[in-house]
C-alpha positions in Angstrom: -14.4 64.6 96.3 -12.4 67.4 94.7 -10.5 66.8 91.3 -7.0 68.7 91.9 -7.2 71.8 89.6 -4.8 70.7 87.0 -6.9 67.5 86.2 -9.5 67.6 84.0 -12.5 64.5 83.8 -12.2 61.9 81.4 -14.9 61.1 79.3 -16.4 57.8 78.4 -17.9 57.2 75.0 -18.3 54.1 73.0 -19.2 53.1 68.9 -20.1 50.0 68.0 -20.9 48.5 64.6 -21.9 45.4 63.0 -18.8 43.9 60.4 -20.7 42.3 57.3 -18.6 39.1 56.1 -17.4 40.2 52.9 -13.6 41.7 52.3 -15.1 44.9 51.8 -16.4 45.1 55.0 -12.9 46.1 56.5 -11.8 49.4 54.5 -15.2 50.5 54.8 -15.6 50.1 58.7 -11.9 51.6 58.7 -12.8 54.6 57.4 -15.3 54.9 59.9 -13.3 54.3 62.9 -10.9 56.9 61.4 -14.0 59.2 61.7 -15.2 58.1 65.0 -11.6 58.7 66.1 -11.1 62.2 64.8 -14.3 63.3 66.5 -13.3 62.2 69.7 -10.2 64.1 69.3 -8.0 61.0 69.7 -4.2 62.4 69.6 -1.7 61.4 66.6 0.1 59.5 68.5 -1.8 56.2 68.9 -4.7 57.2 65.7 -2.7 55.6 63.1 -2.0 52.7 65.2 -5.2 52.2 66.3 -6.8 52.2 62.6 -3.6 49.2 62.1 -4.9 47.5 64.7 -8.6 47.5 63.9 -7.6 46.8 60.1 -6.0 43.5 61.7 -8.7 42.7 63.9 -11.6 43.0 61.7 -9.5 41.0 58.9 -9.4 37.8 61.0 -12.9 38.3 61.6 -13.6 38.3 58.1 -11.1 35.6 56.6 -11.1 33.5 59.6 -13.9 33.4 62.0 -17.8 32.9 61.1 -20.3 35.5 61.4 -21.9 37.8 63.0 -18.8 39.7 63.6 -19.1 43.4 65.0 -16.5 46.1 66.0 -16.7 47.9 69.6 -14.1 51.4 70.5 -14.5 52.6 73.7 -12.4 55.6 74.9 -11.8 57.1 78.0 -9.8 60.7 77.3 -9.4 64.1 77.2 -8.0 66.7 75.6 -6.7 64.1 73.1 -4.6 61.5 75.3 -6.5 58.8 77.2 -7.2 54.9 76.7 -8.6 53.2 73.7 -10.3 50.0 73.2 -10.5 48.1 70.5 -12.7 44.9 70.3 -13.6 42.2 67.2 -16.2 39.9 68.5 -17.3 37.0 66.0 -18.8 33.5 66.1 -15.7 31.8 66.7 -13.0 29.9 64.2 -14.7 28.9 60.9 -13.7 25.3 61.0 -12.8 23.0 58.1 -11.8 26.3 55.7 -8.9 25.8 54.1 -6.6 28.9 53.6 -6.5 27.9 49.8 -6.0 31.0 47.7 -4.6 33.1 50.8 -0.9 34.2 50.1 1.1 33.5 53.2 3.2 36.5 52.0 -0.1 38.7 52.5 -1.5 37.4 55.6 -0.6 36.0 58.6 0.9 38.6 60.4 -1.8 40.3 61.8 -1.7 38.9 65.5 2.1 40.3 65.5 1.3 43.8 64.5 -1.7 44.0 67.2 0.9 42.6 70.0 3.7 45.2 68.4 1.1 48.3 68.9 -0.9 47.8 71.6 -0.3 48.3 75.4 -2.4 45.2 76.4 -3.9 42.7 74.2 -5.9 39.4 74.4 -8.8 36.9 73.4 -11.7 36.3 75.2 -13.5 33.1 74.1 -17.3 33.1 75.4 -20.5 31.3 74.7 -21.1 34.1 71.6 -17.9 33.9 70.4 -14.6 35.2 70.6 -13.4 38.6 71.4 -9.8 40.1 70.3 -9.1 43.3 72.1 -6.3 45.6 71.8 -5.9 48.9 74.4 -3.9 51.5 73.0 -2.6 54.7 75.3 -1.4 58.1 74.7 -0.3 59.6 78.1 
């Protein structure tokens, strides 16, 4: 089949990397997806909201769920607009942890943000774990 001339291919590509529980963990793998994104040429318009949402995702991995946690992208673009995926995966809900020492005025807010940036968003709970995915797109 013949792609129309004006319509060029997308291209798939995908990064994934293991989140160490520590709060660390989360500026460092952000700068990372900020370089994984600016090599795939990701367009302004959804990179800083993507690097939000990751920050938010990989947070509640870290303050709330049990390890192993790990961070997939997946995009599915050209020429800088296209679809973006952004996945936590983690052991599940770290029971019994009290949120003693967590400011309600610093946290809590995460799950809003995701659901105010994101096109489609959602949790997945499997026999690993649970997955939070955000899609982002710049059309």
């Amino acid at each position: 089949m013949a792609l129309p001339l004006n319509t060029t291919p997308r291209v798939a590509v995908e990064q994934v990397w293991p989140l160490p529980h520590i709060d660390e963990a989360v500026s460092v793998v952000r700068r990372r997806v900020q370089a994984v994104l600016a090599d795939w040429r990701v367009c302004e318009q959804i990179l800083d909201d993507a690097l939000l949402v990751a920050s938010e995702l990989l947070t509640n991995a870290v303050i709330h769920a049990l390890p192993p946690a790990d961070l997939r992208l997946t995009w599915e673009g050209n020429d800088g607009l296209g679809i973006l995926r952004v996945e936590v995966t983690d052991a599940g809900r770290a029971l019994g942890q009290s949120p003693e020492g967590i400011d309600p005025d610093e946290h809590g807010r995460g799950e809003q943000i995701v659901h105010a940036l994101a096109t489609r968003h959602g949790i997945h709970v499997h026999a690993g774990g649970v997955t939070r995915w955000a899609v982002l797109v710049a059309a």
